[in-house]
C-alpha positions, 0 to 999 in steps of 0.5 A: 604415152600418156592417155587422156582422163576424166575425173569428177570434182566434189561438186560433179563437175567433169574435168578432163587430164590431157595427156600433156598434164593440161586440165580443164574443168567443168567441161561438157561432152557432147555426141555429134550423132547421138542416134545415127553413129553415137560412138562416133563424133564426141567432143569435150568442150569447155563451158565457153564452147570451146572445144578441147578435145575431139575423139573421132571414135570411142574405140579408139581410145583406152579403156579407162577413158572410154568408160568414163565417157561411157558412164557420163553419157549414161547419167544424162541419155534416157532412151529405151530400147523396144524389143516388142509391142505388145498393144496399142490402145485405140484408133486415133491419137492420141494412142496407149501403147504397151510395150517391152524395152530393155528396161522392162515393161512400160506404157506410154502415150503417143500424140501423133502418128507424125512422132513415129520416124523411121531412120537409119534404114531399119531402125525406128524412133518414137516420141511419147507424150512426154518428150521421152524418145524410145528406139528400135534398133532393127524393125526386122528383129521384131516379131511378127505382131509388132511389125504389124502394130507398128506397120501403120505408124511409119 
């Protein structure tokens, strides 16, 4: 049986091969629960809105396919993995924090302490100052003087 496929045109644009050999063109894929279960829920909707397709889990379809999905998620989705707090500068918002992601070394300015959210049991999300979203996937698996910095906050 055919698969589905995704395919980029001269302009980047996404059009999506269904396995019936329908394409649609210019069609936009969308993540239903982006931090909670982001392999989970996508659907490629067409510029109208219109949904063409649903993938109820990316596991469950072919490798190619998921790596083109994956790759269009990549472009568009920013969001670093914290793996330690090394500071936070200062006593009342807005703080500087110094941290470690997955994308190496940064700094960043928390406004307010209301931009710390914990979620999915022990994970945590942090807004900085500038819109960008950093998470942490298991506040557990910090070490011990992250746990603490970040203590207050949540």
């Amino acid at each position: 049986m055919a698969e589905m496929r995704m395919l980029t045109d001269e302009r980047g644009k996404l059009i999506l091969i269904l396995p019936d050999g329908t394409e649609h063109r210019g069609v936009h894929v969308i993540r239903a629960f982006p931090i909670t279960a982001p392999r989970e829920g996508i659907a490629i909707v067409s510029n109208d809105g219109r949904e063409v397709a649903w993938i109820a889990n990316l596991d469950q379809v072919d490798a190619a396919f998921r790596e083109s999905l994956e790759a269009v998620f990549r472009g568009r989705e920013f969001m670093p993995i914290i793996s330690k707090i090394e500071r936070i500068n200062g006593t009342t918002e807005p703080t500087t924090w110094e941290v470690i992601t997955d994308r190496g070394w940064t700094k960043f300015t928390l406004n307010n302490e209301d931009d710390v959210h914990a979620f999915d049991g022990n994970g945590a999300m942090i807004l900085d100052a500038h819109g960008i979203r950093y998470r942490i996937l298991d506040i557990r698996q910090l070490d011990g003087k992250s746990r603490r910095l970040l203590e207050r906050y949540l």
